[in-house]
N, C-alpha and C positions, 0 to 999 in steps of 0.2 A: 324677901328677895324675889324679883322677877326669875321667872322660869323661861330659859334662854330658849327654846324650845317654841315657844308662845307663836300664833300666829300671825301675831303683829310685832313679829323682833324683827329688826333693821339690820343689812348688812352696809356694808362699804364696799363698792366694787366701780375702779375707775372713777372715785373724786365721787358718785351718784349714788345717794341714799335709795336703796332699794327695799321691799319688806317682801315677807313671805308669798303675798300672793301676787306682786310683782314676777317675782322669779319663778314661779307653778305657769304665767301667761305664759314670758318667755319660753318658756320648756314647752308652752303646748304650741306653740307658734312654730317653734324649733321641729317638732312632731311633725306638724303639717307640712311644711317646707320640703322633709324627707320623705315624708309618707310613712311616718313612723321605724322606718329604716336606720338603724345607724351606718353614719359615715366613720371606716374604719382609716387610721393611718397607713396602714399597708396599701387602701386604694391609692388614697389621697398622695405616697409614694411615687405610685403605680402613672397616675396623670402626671405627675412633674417629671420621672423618668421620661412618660411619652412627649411629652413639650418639650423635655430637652433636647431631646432627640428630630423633632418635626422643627426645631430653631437651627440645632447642625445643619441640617437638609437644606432648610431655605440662603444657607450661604450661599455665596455667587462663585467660588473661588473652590469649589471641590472637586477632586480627581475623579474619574467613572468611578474606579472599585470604592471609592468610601462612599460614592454617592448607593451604589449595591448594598453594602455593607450595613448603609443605614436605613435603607430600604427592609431590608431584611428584621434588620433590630425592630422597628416598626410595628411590622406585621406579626411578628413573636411579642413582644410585649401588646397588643391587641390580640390577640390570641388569647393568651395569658388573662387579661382584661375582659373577655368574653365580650369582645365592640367587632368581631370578625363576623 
């Protein structure tokens, strides 16, 4: 019985035969790209709340105070972000 473990076992991922040291690249490619840094979901949150927010703004059709309002939100969430 093959030992699943083995450094030449195959996975399946997206239709694409892949093997162990395929996906050891990947990961170190992935590494470099970040700088070794993990990207966390509460950033990755953190940028979609601010693009929602910088997408309100660029409406054409807002009142002053939500235009303040979201001005505001902005700068608190870049705050927050450490981009201030």
């Amino acid at each position: 019985m093959e030992n699943w473990l083995n450094t030449n076992s195959i996975s399946r991922v997206g239709g694409y035969r892949r093997n162990r040291n395929t996906i050891e690249q990947e990961h170190d490619m992935e590494e470099s790209k970040t700088g070794g840094q993990t990207y966390t979901c509460t950033e990755y949150r953190e940028e979609m709340i601010l693009l929602g927010l910088q997408r309100q703004l660029a409406a054409a059709d807002l009142s002053l105070e939500k235009k303040e309002s979201l001005l505001k939100e902005i700068a608190r969430v870049e705050v927050q972000m450490g981009l201030d």
